[in-house]
ROBA-289424 format. One line per field, with one value per residue (C-alpha): residue number from 1; residue in three letters; x, y, z. Coordinates in steps of 0.1 Angstrom, whole numbers, plus 2048, in hexadecimal, padded with zeros to 3 digits. Layout:
REM ROBA-289424
seq c(NUM, ...)
type c(ALA, ...)
x c(X, ...)
y c(Y, ...)
z c(Z, ...)
//
This chain:
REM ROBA-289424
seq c(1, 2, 3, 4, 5, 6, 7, 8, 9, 10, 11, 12, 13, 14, 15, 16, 17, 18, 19, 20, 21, 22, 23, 24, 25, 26, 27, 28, 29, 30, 31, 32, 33, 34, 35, 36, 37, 38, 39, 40, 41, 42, 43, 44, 45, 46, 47, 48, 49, 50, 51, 52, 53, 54, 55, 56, 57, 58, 59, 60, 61, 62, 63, 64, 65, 66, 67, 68, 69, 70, 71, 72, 73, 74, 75, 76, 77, 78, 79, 80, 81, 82, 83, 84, 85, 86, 87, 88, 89, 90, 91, 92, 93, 94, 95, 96, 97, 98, 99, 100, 101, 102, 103, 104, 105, 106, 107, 108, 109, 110, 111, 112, 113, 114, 115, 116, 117, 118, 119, 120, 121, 122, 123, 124, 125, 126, 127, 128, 129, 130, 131, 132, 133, 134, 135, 136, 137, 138, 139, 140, 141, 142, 143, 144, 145, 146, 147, 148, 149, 150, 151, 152, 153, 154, 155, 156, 157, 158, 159, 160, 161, 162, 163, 164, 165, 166, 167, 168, 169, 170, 171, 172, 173, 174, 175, 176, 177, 178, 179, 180, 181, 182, 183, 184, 185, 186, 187, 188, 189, 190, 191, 192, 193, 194, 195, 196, 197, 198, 199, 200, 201, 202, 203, 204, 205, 206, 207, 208, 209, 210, 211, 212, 213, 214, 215, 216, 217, 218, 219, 220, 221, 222, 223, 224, 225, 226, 227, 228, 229, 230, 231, 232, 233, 234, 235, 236, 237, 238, 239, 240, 241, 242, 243, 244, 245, 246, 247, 248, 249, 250, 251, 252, 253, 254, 255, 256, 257, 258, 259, 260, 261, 262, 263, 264, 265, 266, 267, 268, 269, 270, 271, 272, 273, 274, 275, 276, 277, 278, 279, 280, 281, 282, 283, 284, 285, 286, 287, 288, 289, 290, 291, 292, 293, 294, 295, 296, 297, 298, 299, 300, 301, 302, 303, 304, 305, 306, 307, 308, 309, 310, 311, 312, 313, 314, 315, 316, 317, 318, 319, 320, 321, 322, 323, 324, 325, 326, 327, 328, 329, 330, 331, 332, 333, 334, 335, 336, 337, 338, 339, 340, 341, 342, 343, 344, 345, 346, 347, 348, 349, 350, 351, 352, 353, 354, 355, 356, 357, 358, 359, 360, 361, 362, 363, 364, 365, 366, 367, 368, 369, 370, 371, 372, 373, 374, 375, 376, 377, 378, 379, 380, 381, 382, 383, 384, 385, 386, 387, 388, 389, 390, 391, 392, 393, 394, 395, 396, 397, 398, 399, 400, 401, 402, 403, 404, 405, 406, 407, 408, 409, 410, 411, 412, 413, 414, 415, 416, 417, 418, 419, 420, 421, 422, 423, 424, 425, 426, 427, 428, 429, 430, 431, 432, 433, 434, 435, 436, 437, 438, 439, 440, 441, 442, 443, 444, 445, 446, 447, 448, 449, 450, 451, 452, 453, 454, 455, 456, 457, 458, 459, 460, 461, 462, 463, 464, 465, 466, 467, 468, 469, 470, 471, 472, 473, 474, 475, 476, 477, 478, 479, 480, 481, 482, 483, 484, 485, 486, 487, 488)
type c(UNK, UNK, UNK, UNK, UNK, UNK, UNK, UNK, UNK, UNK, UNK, UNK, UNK, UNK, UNK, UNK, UNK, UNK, UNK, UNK, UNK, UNK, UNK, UNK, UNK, UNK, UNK, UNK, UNK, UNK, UNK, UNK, UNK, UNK, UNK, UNK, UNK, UNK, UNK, UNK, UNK, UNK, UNK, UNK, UNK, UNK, UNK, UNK, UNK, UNK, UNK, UNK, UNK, UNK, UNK, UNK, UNK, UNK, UNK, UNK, UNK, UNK, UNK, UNK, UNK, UNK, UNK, UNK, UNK, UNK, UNK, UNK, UNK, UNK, UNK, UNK, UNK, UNK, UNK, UNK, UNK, UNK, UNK, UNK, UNK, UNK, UNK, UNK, UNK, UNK, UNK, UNK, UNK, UNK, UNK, UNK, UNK, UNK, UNK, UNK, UNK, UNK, UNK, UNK, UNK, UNK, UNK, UNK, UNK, UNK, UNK, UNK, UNK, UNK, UNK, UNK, UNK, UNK, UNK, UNK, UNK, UNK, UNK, UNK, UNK, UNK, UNK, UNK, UNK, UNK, UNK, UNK, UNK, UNK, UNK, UNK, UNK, UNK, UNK, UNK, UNK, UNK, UNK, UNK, UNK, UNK, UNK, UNK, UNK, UNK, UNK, UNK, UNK, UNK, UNK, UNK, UNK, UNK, UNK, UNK, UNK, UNK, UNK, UNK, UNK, UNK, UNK, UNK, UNK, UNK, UNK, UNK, UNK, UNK, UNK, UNK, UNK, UNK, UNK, UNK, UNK, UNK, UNK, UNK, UNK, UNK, UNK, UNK, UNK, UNK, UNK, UNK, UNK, UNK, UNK, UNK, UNK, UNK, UNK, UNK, UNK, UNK, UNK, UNK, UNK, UNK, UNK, UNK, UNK, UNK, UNK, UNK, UNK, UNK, UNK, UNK, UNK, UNK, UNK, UNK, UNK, UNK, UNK, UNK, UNK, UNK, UNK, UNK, UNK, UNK, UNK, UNK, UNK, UNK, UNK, UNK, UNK, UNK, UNK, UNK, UNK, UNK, UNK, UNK, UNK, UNK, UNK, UNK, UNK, UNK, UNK, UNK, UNK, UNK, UNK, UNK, UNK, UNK, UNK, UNK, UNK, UNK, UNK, UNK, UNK, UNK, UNK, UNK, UNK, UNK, UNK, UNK, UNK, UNK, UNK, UNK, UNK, UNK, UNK, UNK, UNK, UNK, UNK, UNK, UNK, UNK, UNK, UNK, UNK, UNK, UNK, UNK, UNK, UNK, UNK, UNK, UNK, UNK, UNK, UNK, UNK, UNK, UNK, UNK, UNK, UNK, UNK, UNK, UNK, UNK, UNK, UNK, UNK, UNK, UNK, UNK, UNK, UNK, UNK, UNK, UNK, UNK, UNK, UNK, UNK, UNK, UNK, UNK, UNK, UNK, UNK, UNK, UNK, UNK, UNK, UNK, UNK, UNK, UNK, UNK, UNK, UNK, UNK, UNK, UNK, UNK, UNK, UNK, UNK, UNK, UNK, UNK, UNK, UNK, UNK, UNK, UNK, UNK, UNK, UNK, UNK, UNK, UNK, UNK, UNK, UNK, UNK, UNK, UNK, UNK, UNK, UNK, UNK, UNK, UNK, UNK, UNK, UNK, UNK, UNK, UNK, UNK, UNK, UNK, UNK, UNK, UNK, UNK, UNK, UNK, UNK, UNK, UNK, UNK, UNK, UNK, UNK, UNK, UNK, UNK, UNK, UNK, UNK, UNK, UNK, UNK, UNK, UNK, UNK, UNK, UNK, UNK, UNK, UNK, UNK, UNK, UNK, UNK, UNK, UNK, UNK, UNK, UNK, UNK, UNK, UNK, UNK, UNK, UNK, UNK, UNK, UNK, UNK, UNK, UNK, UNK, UNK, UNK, UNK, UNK, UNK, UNK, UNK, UNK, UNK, UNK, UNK, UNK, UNK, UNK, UNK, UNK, UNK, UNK, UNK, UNK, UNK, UNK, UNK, UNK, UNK, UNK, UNK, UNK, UNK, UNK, UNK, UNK, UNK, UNK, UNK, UNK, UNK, UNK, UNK, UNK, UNK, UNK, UNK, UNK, UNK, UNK, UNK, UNK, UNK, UNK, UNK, UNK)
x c(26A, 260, 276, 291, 285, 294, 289, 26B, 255, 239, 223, 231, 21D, 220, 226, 22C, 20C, 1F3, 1F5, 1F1, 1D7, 1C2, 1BE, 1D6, 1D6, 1B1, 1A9, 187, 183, 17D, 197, 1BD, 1C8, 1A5, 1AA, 1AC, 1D6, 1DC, 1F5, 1F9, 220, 22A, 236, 259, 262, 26F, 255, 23E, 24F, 23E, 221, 221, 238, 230, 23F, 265, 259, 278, 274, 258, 250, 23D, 21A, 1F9, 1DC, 1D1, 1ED, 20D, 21C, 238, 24D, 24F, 256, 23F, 255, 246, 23C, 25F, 24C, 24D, 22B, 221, 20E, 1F6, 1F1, 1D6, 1DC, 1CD, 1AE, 19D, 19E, 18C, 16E, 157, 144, 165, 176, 153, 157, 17B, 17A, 15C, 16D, 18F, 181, 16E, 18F, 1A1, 18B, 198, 1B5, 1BC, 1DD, 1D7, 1CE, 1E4, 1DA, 1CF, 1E2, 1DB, 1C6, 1BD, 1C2, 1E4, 1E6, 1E3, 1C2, 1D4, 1C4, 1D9, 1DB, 1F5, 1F5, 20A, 228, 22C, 253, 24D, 23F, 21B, 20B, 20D, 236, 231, 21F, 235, 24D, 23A, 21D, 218, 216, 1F8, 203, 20C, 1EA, 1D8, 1E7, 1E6, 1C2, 1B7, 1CD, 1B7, 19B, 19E, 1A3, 185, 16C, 178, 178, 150, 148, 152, 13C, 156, 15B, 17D, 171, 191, 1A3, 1C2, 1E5, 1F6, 1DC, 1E7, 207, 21E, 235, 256, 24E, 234, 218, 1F5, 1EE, 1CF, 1D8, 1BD, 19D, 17D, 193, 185, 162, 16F, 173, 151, 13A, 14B, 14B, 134, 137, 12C, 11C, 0FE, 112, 135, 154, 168, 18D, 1A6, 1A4, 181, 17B, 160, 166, 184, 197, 188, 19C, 190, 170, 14E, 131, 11F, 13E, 141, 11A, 118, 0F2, 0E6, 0F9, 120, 120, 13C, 133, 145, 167, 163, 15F, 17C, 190, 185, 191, 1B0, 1B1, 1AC, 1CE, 1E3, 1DA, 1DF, 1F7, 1DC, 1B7, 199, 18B, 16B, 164, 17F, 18C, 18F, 1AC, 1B2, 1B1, 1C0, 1DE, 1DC, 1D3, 1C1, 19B, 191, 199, 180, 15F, 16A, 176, 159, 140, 154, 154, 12E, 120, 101, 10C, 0F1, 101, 124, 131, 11F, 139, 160, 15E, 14E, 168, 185, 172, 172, 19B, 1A0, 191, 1AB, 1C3, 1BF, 1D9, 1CA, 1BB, 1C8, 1AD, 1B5, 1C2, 1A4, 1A4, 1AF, 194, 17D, 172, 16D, 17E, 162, 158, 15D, 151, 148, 156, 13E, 142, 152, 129, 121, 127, 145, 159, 162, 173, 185, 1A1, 1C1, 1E3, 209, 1F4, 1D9, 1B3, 1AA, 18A, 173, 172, 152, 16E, 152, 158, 174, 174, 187, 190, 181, 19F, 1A5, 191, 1AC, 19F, 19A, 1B7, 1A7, 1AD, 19F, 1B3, 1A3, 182, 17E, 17E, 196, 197, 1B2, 1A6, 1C0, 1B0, 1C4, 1AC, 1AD, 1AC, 186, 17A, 189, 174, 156, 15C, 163, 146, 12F, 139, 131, 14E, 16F, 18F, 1AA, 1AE, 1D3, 1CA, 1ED, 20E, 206, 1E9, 1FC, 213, 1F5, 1EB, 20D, 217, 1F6, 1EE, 209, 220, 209, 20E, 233, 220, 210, 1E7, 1D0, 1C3, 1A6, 1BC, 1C2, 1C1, 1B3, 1C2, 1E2, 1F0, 1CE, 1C5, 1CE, 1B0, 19F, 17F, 16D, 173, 186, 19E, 1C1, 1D3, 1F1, 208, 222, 231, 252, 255, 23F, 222, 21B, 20A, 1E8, 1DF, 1D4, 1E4, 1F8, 207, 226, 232, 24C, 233, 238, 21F, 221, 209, 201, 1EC, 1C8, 1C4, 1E2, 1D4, 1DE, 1CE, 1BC, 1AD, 18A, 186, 162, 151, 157, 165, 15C)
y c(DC5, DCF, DEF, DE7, DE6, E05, E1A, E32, E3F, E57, E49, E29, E11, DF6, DE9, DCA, DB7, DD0, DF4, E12, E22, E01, DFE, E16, E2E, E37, E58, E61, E82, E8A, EA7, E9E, EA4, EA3, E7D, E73, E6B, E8B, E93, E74, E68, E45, E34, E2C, E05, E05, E15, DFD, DDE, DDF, DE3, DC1, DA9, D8F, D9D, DA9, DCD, DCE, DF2, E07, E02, E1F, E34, E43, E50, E3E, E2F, E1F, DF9, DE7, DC7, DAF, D92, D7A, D6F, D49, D41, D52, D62, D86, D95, DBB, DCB, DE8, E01, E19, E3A, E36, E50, E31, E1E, E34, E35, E18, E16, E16, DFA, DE3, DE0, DDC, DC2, DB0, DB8, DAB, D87, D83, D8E, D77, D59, D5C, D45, D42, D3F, D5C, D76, D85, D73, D85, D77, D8E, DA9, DBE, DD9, DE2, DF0, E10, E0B, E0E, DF5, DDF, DC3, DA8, D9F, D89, D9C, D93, D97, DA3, DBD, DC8, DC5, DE8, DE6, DCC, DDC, DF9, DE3, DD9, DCA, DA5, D8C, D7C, D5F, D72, D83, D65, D59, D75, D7A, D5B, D59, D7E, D6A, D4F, D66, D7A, D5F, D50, D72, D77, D52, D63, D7E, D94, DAD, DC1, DDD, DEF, DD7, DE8, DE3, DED, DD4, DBA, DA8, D92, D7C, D71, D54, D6D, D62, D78, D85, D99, DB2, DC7, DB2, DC1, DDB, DF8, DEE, DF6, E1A, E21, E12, E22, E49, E5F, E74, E5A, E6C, E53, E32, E3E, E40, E60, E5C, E79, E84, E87, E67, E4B, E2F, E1C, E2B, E42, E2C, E0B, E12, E02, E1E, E14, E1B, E3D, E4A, E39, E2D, E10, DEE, DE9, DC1, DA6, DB5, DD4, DC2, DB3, DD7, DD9, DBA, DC5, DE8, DD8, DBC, DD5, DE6, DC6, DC5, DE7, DFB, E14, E18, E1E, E3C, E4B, E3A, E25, E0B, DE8, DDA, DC8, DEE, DFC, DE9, DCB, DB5, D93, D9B, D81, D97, DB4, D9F, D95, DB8, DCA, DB2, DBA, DDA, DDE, DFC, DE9, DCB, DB5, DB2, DAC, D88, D7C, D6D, D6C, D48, D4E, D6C, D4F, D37, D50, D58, D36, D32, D45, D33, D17, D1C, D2A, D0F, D13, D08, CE5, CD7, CC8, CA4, C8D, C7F, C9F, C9F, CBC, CC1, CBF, CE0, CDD, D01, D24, D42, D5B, D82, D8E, D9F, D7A, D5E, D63, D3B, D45, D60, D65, D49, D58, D49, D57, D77, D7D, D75, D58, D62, D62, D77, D8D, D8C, D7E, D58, D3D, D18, D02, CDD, CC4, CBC, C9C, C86, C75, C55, C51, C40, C26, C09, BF9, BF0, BDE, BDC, C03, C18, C30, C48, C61, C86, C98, CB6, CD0, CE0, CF3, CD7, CE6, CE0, CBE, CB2, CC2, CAD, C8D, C92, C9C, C7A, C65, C62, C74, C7B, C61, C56, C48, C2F, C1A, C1C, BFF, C18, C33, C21, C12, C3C, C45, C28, C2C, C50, C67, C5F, C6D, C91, C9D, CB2, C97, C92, CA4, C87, C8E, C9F, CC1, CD9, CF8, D09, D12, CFE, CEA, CC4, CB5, CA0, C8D, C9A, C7E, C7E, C60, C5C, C65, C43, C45, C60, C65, C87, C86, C95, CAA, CB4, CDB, CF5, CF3, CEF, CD4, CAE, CA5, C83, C85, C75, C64, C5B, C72, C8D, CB1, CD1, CE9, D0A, D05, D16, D02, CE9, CC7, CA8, C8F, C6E, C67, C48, C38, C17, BF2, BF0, BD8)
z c(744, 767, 779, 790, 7B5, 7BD, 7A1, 7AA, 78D, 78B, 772, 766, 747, 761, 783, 790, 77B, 780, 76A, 786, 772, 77B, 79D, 7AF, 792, 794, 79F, 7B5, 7A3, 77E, 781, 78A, 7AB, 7BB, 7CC, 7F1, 7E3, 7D2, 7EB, 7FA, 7FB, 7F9, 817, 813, 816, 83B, 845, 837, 84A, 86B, 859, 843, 854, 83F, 81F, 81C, 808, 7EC, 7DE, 7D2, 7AC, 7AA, 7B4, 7A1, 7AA, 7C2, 7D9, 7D0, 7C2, 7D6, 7CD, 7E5, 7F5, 807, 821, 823, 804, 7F6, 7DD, 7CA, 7CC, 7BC, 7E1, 7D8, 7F6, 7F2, 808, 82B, 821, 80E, 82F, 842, 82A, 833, 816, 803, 817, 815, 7F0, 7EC, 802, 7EF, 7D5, 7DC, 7E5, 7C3, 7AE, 7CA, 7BA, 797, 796, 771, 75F, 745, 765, 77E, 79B, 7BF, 7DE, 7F8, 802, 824, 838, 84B, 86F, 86B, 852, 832, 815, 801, 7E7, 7DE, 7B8, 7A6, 79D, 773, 767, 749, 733, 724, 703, 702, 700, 6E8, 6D2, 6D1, 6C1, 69E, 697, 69C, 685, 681, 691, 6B0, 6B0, 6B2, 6CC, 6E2, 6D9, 6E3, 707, 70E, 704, 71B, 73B, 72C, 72A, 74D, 75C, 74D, 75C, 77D, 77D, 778, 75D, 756, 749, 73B, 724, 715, 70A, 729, 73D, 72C, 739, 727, 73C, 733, 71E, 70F, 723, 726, 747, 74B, 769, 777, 776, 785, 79C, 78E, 796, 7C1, 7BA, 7A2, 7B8, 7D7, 7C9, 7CE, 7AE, 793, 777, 76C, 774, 767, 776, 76C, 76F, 775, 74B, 754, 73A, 743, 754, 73E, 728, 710, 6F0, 6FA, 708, 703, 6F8, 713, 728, 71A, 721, 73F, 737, 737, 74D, 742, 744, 731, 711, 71A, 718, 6F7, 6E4, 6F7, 6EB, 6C8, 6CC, 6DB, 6BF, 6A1, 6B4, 6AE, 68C, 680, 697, 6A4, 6B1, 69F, 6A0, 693, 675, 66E, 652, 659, 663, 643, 62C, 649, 64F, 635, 650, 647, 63B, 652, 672, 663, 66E, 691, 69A, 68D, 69E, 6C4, 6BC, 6B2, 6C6, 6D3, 6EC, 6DD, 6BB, 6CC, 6D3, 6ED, 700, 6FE, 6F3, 6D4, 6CA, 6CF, 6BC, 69F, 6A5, 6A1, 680, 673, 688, 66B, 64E, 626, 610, 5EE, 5D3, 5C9, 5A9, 591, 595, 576, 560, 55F, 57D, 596, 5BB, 5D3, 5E2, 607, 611, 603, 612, 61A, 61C, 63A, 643, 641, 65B, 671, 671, 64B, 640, 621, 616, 614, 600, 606, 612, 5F9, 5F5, 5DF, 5D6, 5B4, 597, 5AF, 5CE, 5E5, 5E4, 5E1, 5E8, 5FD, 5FA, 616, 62C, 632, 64D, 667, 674, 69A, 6AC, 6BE, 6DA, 6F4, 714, 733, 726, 71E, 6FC, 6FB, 6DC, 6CF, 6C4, 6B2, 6B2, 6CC, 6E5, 706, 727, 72F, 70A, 70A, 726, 717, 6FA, 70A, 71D, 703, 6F1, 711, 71D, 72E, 72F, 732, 757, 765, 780, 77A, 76E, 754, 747, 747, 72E, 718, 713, 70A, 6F4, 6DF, 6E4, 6F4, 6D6, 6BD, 6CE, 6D0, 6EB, 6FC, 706, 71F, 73C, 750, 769, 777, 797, 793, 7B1, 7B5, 7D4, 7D3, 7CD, 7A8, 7A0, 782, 774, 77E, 7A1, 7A8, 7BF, 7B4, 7B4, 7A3, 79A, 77C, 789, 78C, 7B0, 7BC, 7A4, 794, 7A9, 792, 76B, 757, 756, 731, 72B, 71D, 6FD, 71B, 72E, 74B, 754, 74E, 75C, 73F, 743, 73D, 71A, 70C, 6F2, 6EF, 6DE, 6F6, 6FD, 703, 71B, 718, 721, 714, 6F2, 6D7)
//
């Protein structure tokens, strides 16, 4: 959990959504001691009140390297915020205070549920730089992990919430470039929140002493940490772009599995740790040393994650009368395609007298929930996915998602389609912004509303099983409808 207001630490794991080796934490030297904030003492919170009138400062949480992390309140918008303040050296170098303030706006832009949001940024009176983050109650993968290993289960679903932040961080432009345990947050409902996005970026491009395009930090160790590092991180040749992060998730991803990181050469995680086989092809393919034979994008890693998401196939039963089960797949060796794997039952590989293949029944083929209602098709797909993935399918089928116009439609959606999902449907709503417009995808006008009082701050629109309307985060996944033109 986060420290008490009023307790100071040196050197904590974490502060207030954003670990102080990230931005704060940074040194400007590759030798401790050697920064601009070496000797630099913290302001003490009453000093720092004229200085920030809009914020109530609580306590100090603790300093680094570079500056120091408060807990505050935002007077008008009654809200706790984590507020960064770099010693007042930075602000005198103009070079310095250009980028961080280029910067600031682009991590400022990434408003995303699984990364710890920017609200604030500037310079105070006297010069002095500063950030206000999103202050995350909680604690960091790192503490978690400290605890056990997770189950598989638990894996998967962390992987995946990294992954989405990842793949809309890389959309942005924007690349991490140190993903680690103690960078990765985890609320109270155990939540992902990716803290220091693109931060570290301000203080390489603004030093002086980069060694061919890397960032030494105070251990004298490349840009990122050393453990989690991308090659190309560590030599510092050659461009450090999105791919950087995914040796990182692997690296990260291998952790989960097995308790430790891989060193040298290593054993997969499934002869390390007795991990499901399936993992050992994803993590060696985001950990490959040359970016092209990497994923190429974070979207593709999930897509592999989620294949294993899917419970073991057991071999079926021979069918009466001599004849044979149809074979619905082979599985191929783990140096083979990635969306296979091995088949696993009650923990163990099914697999063929040679241990490289296995079969797998066909699962069974759900028909389409159908109905037509004013003169339109509207057709029920069972299969859970993300709010942005659902609208890519609807509209890759020529249609959309479900859009509420009435009350009497809303009730023809959840009397046919709602009540198939104890966790109700995606629409064709959402609001991307926190505090901004909710909207439908297809641009109409929003003419009816079944919020009870006033709607969420952003995320995507669910119908209930009720009938009422509910905002869920963006990577949540949730059957939906597709709404097309005139049915038969």
């Amino acid at each position: 959990m986060s420290p008490p207001p009023d307790r100071v630490t040196d050197k904590p794991d974490w502060l207030g959504g954003l670990d102080l080796d990230g931005l704060i934490g940074l040194s400007l030297s590759s030798a401790p001691g050697e920064g601009p904030a070496a000797s630099w003492r913290a302001p003490s919170p009453e000093s720092l009140a004229p200085l920030f009138p809009q914020y109530e400062i609580l306590g100090l949480l603790g300093r680094g390297g570079m500056g120091a992390v408060y807990l505050a309140r935002h007077r008008s918008l009654d809200r706790q915020v984590a507020l960064k303040l770099l010693p007042g050296e930075y602000g005198a170098d103009e070079a310095f205070v250009q980028r961080f303030h280029r910067e600031a706006r682009a991590l400022a832009r990434l408003q995303h549920p699984r990364i710890v949001a920017v609200h604030d940024f500037g310079s105070t009176a006297d010069g002095s730089l500063y950030f206000a983050m999103e202050h995350v109650a909680g604690t960091t993968l790192a503490d978690r992990l400290r605890e056990g290993r997770p189950a598989a289960a638990e894996i998967l679903d962390l992987a995946g919430q990294i992954c989405d932040a990842l793949a809309y961080a890389h959309e942005e432009g924007i690349v991490h470039r140190d993903i680690k345990p103690s960078n990765i947050l985890l609320d109270a409902k155990g939540r992902v929140k990716v803290a220091d996005f693109g931060l570290a970026k301000v203080a390489m491009e603004a030093h002086p002493s980069i060694v061919d395009g890397a960032m030494y930090t105070r251990t004298g160790a490349a840009m990122g940490t050393p453990e989690y590092a991308a090659p190309e991180q560590m030599s510092g040749h050659g461009a450090i772009d999105h791919r950087a992060d995914l040796y990182s998730f692997g690296v990260l991803l291998y952790e989960m599995l097995t308790g430790s990181v891989p060193r040298g050469v290593f054993d997969p995680p499934s002869r390390k740790a007795g991990a499901d086989p399936r993992f050992d092809a994803i993590v060696l393919k985001a950990m490959q040393e040359s970016p092209e034979r990497r994923y190429p994008d974070a979207a593709s890693l999930k897509a592999d994650l989620l294949s294993l998401a899917q419970p073991a196939a057991s071999i079926a039963p021979p069918r009466r009368r001599g004849k044979a089960p149809a074979i619905a797949a082979l599985v191929v060796l783990l140096s083979g395609s990635l969306g296979a794997g091995y088949w696993f039952q009650r923990g163990k590989p099914a697999a063929d007298s040679a241990g490289s293949v296995t079969v797998a029944p066909a699962p069974p083929v759900a028909k389409p929930l159908t109905a037509t209602f004013r003169g339109r098709q509207y057709t029920f797909v069972a299969e859970p996915l993300p709010w942005a993935k659902a609208n890519d399918r609807a509209r890759a089928a020529g249609g959309r998602l479900a859009v509420v116009t009435d009350a009497e439609m809303n009730g023809f959606l959840t009397e046919t389609f709602a009540r198939e999902s104890t966790r109700g449907i995606h629409l064709g709503g959402h609001c991307w912004r926190p505090g901004g417009a909710w909207e439908w995808s297809t641009g109409q006008a929003w003419q009816w509303s079944g919020w009870e009082g006033a709607p969420p701050l952003f995320g995507a629109l669910v119908l209930a099983a009720d009938g009422r309307w509910e905002a869920i985060a963006f990577d949540e996944t949730r059957p939906f409808v597709i709404e097309s033109g005139s049915g038969s």
